[in-house]
Backbone bond lengths (Angstrom), bond angles and torsions (degrees), N, CA, C in turn:
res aa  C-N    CA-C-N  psi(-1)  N-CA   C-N-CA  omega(-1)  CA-C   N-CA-C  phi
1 X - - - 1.448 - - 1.539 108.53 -
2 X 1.264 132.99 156.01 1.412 158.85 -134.79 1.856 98.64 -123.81
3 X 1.157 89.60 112.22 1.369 82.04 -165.16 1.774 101.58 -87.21
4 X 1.470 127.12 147.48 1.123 147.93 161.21 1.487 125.55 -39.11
5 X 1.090 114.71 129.52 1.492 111.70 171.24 1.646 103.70 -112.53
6 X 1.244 121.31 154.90 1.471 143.28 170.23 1.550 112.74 -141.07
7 X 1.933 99.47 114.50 1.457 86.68 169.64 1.050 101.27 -144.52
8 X 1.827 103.49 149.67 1.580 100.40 170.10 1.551 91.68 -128.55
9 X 1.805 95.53 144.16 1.670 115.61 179.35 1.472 123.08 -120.79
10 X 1.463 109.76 110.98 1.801 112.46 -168.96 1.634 86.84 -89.53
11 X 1.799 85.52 118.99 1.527 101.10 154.67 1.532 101.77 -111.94
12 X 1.971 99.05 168.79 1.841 97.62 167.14 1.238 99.01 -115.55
13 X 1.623 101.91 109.88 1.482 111.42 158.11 1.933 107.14 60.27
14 X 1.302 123.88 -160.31 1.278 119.18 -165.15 1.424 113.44 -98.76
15 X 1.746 108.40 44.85 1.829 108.60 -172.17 1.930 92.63 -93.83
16 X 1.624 86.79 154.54 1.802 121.81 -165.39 1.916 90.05 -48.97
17 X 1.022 119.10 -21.28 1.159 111.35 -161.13 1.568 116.82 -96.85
18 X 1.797 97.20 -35.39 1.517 96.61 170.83 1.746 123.36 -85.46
19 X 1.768 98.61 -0.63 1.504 99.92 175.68 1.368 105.12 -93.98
20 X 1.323 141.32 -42.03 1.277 122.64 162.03 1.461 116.96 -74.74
21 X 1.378 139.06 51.38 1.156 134.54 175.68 1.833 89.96 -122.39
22 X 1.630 104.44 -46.22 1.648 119.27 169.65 1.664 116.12 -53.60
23 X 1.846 115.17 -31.87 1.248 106.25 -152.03 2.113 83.89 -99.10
24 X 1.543 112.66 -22.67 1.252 105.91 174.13 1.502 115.62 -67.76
25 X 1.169 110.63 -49.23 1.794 112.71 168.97 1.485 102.38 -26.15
26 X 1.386 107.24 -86.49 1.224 133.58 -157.53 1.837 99.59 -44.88
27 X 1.032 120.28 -73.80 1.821 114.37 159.54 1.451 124.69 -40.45
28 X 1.058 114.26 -6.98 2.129 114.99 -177.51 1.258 81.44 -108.33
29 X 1.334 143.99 -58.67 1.314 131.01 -154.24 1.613 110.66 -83.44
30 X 0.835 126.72 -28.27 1.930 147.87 171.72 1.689 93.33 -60.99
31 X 1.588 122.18 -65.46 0.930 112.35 -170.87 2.129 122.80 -80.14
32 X 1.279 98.22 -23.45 1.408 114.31 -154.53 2.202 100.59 -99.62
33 X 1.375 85.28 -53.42 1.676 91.11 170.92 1.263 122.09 -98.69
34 X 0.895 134.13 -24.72 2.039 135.33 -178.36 1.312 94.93 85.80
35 X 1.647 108.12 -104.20 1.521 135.45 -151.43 1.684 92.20 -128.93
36 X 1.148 125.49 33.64 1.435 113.88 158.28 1.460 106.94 -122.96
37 X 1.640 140.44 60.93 1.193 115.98 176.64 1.838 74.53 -171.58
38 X 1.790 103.67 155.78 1.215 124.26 -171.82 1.676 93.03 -156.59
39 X 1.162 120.12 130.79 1.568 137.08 -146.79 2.227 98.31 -138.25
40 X 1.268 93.57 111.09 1.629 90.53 -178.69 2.293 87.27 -119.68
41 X 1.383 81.64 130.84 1.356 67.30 -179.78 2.119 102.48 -119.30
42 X 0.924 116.52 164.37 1.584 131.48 -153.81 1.400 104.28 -115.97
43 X 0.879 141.36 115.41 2.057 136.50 160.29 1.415 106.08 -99.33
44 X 1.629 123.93 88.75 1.033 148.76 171.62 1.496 112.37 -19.77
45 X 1.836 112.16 -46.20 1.108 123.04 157.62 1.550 136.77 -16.92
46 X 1.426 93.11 -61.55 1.572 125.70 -151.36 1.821 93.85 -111.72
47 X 1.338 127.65 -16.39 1.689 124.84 169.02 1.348 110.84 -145.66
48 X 1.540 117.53 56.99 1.891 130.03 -177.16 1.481 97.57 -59.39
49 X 0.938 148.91 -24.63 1.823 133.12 -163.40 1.420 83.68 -110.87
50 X 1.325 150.59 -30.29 1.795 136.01 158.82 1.408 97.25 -49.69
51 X 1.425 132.53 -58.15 1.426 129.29 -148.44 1.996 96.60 -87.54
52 X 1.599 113.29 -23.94 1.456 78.47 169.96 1.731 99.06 -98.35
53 X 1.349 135.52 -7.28 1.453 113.13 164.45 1.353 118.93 -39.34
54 X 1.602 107.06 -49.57 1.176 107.46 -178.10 1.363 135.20 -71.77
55 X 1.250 107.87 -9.59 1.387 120.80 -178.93 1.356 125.05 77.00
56 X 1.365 107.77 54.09 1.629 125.78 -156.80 1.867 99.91 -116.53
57 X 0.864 112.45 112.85 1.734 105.46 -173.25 1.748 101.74 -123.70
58 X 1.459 116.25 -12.74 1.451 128.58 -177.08 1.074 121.86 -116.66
59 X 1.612 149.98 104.69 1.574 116.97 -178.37 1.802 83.67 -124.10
60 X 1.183 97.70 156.86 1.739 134.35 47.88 1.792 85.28 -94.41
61 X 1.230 129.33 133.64 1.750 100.16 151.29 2.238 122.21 -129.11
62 X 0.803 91.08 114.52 2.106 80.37 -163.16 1.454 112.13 -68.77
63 X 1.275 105.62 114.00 1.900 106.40 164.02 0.727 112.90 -67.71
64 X 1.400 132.24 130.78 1.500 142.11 156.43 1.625 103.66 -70.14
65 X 1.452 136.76 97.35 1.146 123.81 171.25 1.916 127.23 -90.71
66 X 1.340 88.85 -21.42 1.609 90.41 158.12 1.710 114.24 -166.80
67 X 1.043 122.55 149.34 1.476 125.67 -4.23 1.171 140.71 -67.32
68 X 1.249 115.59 153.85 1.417 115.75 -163.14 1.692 102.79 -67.02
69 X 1.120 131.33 157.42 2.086 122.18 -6.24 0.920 85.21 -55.81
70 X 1.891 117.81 177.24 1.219 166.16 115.31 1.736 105.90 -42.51
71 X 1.371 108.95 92.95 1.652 118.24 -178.85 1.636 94.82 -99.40
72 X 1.443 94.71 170.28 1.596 95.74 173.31 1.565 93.75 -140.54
73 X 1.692 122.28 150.08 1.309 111.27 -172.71 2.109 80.65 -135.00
74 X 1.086 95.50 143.82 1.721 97.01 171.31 1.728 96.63 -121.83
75 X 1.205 104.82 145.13 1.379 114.47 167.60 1.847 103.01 142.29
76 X 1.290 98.89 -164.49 1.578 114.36 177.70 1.319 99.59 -90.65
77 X 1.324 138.17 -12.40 1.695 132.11 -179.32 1.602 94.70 70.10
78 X 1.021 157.46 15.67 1.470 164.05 94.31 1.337 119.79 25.48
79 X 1.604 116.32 -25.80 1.326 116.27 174.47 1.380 114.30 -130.12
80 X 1.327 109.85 103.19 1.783 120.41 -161.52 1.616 107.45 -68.09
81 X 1.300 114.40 -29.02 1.658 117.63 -175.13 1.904 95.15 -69.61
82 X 1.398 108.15 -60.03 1.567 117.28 171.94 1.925 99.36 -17.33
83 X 1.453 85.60 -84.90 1.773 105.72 -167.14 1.671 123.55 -45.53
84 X 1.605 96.34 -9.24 1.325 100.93 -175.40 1.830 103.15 -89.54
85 X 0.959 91.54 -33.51 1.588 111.15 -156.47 2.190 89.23 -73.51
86 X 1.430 110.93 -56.94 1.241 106.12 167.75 1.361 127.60 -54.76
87 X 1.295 104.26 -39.20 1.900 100.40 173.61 2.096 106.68 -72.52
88 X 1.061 108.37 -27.61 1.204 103.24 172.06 1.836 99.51 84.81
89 X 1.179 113.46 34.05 1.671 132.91 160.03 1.515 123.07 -97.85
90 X 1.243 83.87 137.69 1.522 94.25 -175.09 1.447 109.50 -67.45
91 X 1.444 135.08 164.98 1.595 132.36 -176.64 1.304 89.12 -111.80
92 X 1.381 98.61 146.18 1.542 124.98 -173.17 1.390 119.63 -60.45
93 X 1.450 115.39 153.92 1.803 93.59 -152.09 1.698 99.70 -94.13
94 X 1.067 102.98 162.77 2.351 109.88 -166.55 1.796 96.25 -51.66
């Protein structure tokens, strides 16, 4: 079985950095997972006592919420070899 992805991504509000951090997700997971990944994304802005519950002091930044651990990646997700290596996925075969 295919294991699940869960992510949630704190952006602030509509800056260059948290929209391509959303539009890189959305292309790594389209290309890399298919139908195993569900993406809730957060505007730190608009839910600040979620983003410091969570302990979010940087965005864009992506929780890995499952599979477990719970990783945290900060950046634009811009570097697909990076993102592979943090989710702990194998790269797609040549």
């Amino acid at each position: 079985m295919s294991r699940r992805f869960s992510f949630r991504l704190y952006v602030a509000g509509h800056a260059p950095n948290g929209a391509q951090a959303i539009a890189n997700l959305g292309a790594f997971c389209r290309t890399h997972l298919k139908d195993r990944f569900e993406i809730e994304v957060v505007d730190v802005f608009q839910e600040p006592r979620r983003a410091l519950l969570d302990a979010v002091f940087m965005t864009p930044m992506l929780v890995v919420l499952s599979p477990p651990p719970t990783r945290r990646v900060v950046g634009t997700l811009s570097q697909t070899q990076a993102l592979i290596m943090a989710l702990g996925i194998a790269p797609p075969a040549p």
